[in-house]
C-alpha positions in Angstrom: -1.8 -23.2 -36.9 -2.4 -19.1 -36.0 -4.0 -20.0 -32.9 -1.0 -22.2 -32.1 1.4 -20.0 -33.2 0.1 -16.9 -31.5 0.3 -19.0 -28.1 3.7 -20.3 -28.8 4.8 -16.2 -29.7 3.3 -15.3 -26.3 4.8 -18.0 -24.1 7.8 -17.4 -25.6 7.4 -13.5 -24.4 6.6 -13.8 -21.2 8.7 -16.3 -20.2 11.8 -14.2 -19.8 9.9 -11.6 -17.8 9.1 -15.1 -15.3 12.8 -16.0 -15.0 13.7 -12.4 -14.4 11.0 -12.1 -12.1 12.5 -15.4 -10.3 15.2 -13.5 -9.6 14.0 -10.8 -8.0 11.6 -13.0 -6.1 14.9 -15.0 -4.2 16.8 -11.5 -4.0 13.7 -10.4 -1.9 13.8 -13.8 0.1 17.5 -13.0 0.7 17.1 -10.0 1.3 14.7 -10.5 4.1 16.4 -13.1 5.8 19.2 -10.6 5.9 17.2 -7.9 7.2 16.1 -10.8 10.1 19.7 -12.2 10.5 21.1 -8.5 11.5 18.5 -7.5 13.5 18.7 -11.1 15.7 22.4 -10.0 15.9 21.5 -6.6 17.1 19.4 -8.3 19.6 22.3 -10.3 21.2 24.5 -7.3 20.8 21.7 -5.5 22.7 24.2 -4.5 25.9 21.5 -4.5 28.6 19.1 -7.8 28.2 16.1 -7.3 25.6 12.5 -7.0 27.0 10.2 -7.5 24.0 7.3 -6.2 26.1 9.1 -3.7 27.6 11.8 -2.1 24.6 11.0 -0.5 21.4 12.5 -2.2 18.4 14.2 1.2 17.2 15.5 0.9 20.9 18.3 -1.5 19.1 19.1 1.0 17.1 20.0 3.9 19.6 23.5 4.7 19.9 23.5 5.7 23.2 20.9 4.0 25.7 19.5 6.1 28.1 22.0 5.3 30.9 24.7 6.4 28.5 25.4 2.9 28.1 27.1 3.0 24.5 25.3 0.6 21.7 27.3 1.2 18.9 27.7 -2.5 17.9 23.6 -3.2 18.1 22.5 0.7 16.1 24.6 -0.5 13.5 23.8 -4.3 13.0 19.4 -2.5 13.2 19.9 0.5 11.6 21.9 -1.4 8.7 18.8 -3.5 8.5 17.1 -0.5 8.0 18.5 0.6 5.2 18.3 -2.6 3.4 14.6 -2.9 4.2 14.5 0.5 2.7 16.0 -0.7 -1.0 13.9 -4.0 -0.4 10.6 -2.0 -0.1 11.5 0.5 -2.9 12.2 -2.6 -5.5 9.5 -4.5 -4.9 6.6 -1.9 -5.3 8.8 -0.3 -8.5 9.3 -4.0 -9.6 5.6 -4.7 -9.4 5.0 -1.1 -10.9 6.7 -1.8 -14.0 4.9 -4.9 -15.0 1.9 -3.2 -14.9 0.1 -2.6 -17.9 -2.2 0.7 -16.7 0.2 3.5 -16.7 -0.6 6.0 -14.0 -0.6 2.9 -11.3 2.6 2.0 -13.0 3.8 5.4 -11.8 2.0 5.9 -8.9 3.7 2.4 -7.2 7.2 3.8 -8.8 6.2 6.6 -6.8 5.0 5.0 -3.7 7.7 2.5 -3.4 10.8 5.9 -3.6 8.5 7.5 -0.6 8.9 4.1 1.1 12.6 4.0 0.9 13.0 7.8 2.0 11.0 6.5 4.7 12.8 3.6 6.2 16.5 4.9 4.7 15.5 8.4 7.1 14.5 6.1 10.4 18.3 4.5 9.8 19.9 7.7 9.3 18.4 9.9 11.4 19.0 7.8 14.9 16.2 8.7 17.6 18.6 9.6 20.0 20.2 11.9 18.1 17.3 13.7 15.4 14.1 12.3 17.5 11.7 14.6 15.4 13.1 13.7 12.0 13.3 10.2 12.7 9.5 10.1 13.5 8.6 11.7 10.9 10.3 9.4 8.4 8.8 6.9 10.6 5.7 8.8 9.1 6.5 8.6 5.9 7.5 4.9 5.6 4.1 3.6 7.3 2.3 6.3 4.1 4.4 4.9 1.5 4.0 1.1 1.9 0.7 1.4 3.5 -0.5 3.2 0.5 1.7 0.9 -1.9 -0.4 -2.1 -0.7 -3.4 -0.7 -1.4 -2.7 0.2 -5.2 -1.2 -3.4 -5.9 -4.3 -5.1 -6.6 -4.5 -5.8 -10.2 -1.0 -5.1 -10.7 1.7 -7.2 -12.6 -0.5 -9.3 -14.0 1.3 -11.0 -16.1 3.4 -12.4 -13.4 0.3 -13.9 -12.1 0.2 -12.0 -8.9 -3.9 -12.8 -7.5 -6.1 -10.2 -7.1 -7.8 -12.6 -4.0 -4.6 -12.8 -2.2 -4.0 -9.0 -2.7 -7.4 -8.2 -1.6 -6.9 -10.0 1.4 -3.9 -8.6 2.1 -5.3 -4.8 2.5 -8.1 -6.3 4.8 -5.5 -8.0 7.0 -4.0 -4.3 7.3 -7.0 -2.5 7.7 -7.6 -4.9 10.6 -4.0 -4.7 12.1 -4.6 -0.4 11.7 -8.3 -0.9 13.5 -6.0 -2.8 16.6 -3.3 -0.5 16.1 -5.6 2.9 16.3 -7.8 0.8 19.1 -4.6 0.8 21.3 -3.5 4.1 20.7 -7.1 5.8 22.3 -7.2 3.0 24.7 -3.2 3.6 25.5 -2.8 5.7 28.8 -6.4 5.8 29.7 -7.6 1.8 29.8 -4.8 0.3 29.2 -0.6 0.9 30.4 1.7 2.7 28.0 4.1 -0.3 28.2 3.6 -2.7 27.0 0.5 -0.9 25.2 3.1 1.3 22.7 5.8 -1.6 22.2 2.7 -4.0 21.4 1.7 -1.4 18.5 5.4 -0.9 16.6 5.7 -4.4 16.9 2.3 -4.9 15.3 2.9 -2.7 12.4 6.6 -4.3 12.0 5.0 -7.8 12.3 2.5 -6.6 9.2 5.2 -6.0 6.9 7.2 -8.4 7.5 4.8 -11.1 6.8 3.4 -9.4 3.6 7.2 -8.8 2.3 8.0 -12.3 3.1 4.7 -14.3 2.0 4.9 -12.3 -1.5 8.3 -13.1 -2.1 8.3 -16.9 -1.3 4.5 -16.6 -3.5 6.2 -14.8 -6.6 9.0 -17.4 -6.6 7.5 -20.3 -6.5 4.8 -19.2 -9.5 7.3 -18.2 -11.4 9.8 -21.7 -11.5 10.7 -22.4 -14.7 9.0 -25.4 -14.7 5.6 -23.5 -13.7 6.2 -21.4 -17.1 
């Protein structure tokens, strides 16, 4: 009967933490379809024709292309993207921060996922075309902050079963994607052509992201059905 009732006492715990954690997993879904949705949008509302080999991605979000063609339409549709992937980043590494039992990596990834936000909120705000030097260095800041983010997740929120395996793996498919992305870079302008070379690398790097945002969110929800409780 202790035995059982212990069990009972701690199912009955951390079930509310797996419904509120549902939650948050479909607001990230959401939220990353949205972030897709706008920046689709800011392709079509691109006013020259899109090269992907060819443009930047932050190209969408210029207001002013280099022909002084305006873009007003497309840098707000991108850079509004921006900002939302900014909150997105920032609540998922604070939201797997505070269900973490050790306290310093619960502050660290509190930490980490603010720096992230400054990051990605400062490449929205401060357009190339108009702050070039500040919006690279936020660009700076954002690849720090969820680069380093990743790398303190494993064995983090336990309790809302998160794997340590698929974390793991997840920093050694970014180390990889940094080993290509730092192999283009030396290679770029010597053995191989700037463009595509340079578009190839943000896209890489955006790609990463992306996929990591959008496999842990659709993973986190579907542990944490209620019927999975």
């Amino acid at each position: 009967m202790f035995f059982f009732s212990t069990n009972k006492n701690k199912t009955n715990e951390v079930a509310p933490k797996m419904k509120k954690a549902n939650r948050f997993a479909r607001g990230f879904i959401l939220c990353i379809l949205l972030v897709t949705v706008l920046i689709g949008l800011a392709i079509a509302f691109y006013p020259m024709p899109y090269s992907w080999p060819r443009d930047f991605l932050s190209a969408l979000g210029l207001t002013t292309l280099n022909n002084n063609i305006p873009n007003l339409i497309s840098s707000i549709l991108f850079n509004t993207a921006l900002l939302i992937s900014g909150i997105m980043s920032a609540c998922y590494f604070c939201f797997r921060g505070q269900n973490t039992k050790n306290k310093i990596k619960r502050y660290l990834l509190w930490f980490l996922g603010i720096v992230s936000d400054i990051g990605l909120f400062g490449i929205g705000l401060f357009i190339y075309n108009i702050a070039p030097d500040i919006h690279n260095l936020c660009t700076g800041i954002a690849a720090w902050g969820i680069g380093s983010a990743i790398i303190l997740c494993p064995k983090s929120a336990e309790i809302l079963k998160y794997r340590l395996s698929e974390d793991i793996l997840w920093i050694l498919f970014g180390l990889f994607v940094a080993i290509l992305w730092i192999s283009l870079n030396v290679l770029r302008g010597t053995m191989l052509p700037w463009t595509p070379t340079a578009q190839i690398q943000q896209k890489i790097m955006i790609g990463f992201f992306w996929l990591y945002m959008i496999w842990n969110s659709i993973s986190l929800f579907l542990r944490t059905q209620t019927k999975n409780i």
